[in-house]
N, C-alpha and C positions, 0 to 999 in steps of 0.2 A: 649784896643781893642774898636773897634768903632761900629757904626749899619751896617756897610758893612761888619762884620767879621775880617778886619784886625786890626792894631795897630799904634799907633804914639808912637815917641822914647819914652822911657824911663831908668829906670835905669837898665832893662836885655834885652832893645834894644838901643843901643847910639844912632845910626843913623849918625855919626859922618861923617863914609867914609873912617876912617882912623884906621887900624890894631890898636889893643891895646897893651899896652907897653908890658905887662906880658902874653898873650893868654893862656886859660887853654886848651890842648893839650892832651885827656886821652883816654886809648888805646880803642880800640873796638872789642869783639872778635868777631868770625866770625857767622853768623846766619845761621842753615841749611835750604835753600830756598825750598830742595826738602819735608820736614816734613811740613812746617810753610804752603807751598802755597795747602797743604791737609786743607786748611780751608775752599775752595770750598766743592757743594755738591757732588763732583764726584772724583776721585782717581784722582792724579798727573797723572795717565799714560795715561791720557784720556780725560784732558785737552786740548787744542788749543788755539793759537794765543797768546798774552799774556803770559800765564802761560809758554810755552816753553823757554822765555828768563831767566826767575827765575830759571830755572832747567837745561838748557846748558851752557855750557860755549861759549866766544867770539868764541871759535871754531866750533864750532855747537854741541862738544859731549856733552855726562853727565861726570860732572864732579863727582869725589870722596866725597863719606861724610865727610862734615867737621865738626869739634869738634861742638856739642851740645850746648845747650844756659844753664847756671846756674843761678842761684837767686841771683849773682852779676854780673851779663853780662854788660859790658862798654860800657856808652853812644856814640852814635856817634860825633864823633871830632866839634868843634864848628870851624867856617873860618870867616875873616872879613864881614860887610856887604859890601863894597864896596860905592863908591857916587851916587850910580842911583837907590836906592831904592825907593819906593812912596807907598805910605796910600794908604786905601781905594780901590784897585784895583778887578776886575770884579769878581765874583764868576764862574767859569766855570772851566769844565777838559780840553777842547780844545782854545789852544790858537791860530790854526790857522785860516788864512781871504781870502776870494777871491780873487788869484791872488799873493797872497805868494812867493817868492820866496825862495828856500831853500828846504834842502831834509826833505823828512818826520822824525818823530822823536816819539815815543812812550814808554813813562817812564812808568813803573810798580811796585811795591814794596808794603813793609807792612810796618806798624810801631807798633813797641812794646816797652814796659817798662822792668823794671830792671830784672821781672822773665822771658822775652820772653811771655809774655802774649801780645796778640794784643790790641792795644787800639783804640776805634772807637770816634769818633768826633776830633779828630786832623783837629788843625787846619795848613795848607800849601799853602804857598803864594811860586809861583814862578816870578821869571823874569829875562830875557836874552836878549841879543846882537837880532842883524837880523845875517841875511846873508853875509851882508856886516862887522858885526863888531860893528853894532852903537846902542846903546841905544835910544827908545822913550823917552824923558825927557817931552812932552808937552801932549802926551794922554796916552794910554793904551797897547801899542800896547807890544805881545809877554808878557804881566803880567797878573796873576791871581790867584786868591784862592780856595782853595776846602777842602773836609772837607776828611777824612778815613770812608768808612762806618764800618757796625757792625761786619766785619771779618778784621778791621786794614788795608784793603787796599785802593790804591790809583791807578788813572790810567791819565795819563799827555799827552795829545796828542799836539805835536807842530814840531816844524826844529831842527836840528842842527844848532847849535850857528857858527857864525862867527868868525872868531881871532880878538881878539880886539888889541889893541897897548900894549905889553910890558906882554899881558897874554893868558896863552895857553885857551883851547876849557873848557866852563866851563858852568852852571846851577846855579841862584842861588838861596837859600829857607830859607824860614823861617817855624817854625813848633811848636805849642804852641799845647799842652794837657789841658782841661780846668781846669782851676785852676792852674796852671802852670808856671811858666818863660818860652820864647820863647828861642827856639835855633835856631841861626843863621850858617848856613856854607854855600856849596857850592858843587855840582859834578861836574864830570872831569870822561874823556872820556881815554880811553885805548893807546895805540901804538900812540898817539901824541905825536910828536916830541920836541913841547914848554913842554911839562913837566919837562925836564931834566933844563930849564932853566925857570922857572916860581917859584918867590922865595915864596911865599904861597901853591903850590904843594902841596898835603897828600896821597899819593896812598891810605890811608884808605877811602879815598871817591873815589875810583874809581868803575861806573858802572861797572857791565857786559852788553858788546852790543855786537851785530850782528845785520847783514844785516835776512832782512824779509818784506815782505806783501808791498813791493815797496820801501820800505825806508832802517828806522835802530829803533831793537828794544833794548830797556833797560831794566836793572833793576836793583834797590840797595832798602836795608831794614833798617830803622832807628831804631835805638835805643833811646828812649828819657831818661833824667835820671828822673823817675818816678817811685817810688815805689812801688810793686807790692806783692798782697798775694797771693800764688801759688795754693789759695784755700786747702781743705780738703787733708789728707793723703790718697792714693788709698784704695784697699779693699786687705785682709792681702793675706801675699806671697801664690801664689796658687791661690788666689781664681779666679773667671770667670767674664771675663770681662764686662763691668755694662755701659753704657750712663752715661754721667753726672759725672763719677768720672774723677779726675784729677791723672792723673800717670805721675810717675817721669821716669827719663832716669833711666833705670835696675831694674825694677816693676817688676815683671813676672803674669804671664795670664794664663787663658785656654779660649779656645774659639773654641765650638763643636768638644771638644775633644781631642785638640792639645794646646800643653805650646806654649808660647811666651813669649822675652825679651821686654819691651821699650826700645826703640833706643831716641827718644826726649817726652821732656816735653810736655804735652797738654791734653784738657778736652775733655774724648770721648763724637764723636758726632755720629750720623746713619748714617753710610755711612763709618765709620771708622774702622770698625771691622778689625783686623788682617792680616789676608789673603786680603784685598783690599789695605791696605797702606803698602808698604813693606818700606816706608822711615821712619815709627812710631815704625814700629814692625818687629823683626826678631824670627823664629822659631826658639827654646831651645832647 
């Protein structure tokens, strides 16, 4: 990695251009976006802008809870780099410029390691096509870096990519934990028709989007394969629910008087209490 934050190849970045022989290909189980994005200080249900795409589906509804994160949770799929990568690129969340062409675009997500714990200082370099399909190879344009703050999230504001020749509608990132190997892939966009014909396709990197706030909003959640300690055991079955302790999915609680189940993994914080996050906690 360099003084600008990003990286030149190495041996857990080729930089080559070209797909590797053997690609490690390992599954990812599903993250539930509506517990995880409770890392704000305010309840999921009370959230705005942003936070709505992590918690709808493409359709607009809420979607059903999906299986919970465990302490072998599968990193996210690694994809080629491709030949238009470049070093060094700008530090910012906004890639867009005066006069842009192209529809708005707004990525959101988290990233976390192998318990579902967030990790903050991730580093994430993007870069895409324009409008038209074409890559900047000679400045900056549509590339850059940014880091996860200290609740593991990220927020990408740029276009919708263009079709380039021969690949359907795609993002692509690189994402290094410090101390780490980088992981290289790539997102892809929903009900595109080049997916069925696009032979590096992975539906497991497919965002969730919707249309929002003039444009199109996103969201997807990394998984890095990064070892993680789940912290301390909670406080013994029954007991009342505490700040600071870390509870597991099926903990049970009281809290002013009433039992509750953990539904997902995480360390309580103020503002978490029981009765405010019904994606964390269900009543016994």
């Amino acid at each position: 990695m360099d003084e600008a934050g990003t990286y030149s190849a190495g041996p857990d970045d080729p930089g080559t251009g070209r797909e590797p022989a053997s690609p490690r290909l390992v599954g990812r189980k599903t993250v539930l976006r509506a517990a995880l994005a409770a890392t704000a200080a305010v309840p999921v249900a009370l959230a705005a802008g942003p936070a709505l795409a992590r918690t709808a589906a493409a359709s607009g509804t809420t979607p059903q809870l999906t299986p919970s994160c465990d302490d072998g949770d599968d990193p996210t799929p690694e994809q080629m780099e491709g030949p238009y990568f470049k070093p060094n690129s700008p530090q910012r969340t906004s890639l867009l410029e005066p006069g842009m062409p192209g529809t708005s675009l707004t990525v959101t997500g988290y990233v976390f390691g192998r318990a579902c714990l967030p990790l903050s200082g991730v580093l994430l370099d993007f870069w895409q096509a324009d409008a038209n399909g074409a890559y900047d190879n000679t400045g900056f344009r549509l590339r850059g870096h940014q880091y996860t703050d200290s609740r593991g999230s990220f927020t990408l504001t740029t276009i919708v990519p263009g079709l380039y020749p021969g690949r359907t509608r795609h993002l692509h990132v690189k994402l290094q934990a410090p101390g780490r190997p980088v992981l290289t892939t790539q997102l892809y966009f929903p009900n595109e028709p080049r997916n069925n014909t696009d032979t590096i396709f992975d539906p497991r990197l497919l965002m969730t989007v919707r249309d929002g706030g003039g444009g199109r909003e996103a969201a997807f959640d990394f998984v890095l394969d990064v070892p993680q300690d789940p912290g301390p055991g909670p406080t013994p079955p029954g007991g009342t629910w505490t700040v600071g302790v870390s509870y597991r999915a099926d903990d049970r609680v009281t809290y002013a008087g009433h039992a509750y189940v953990c539904l997902q993994a995480h360390t309580a914080q103020p503002g978490w209490e029981p009765p405010a996050v019904p994606a964390l906690w269900r009543a016994a």
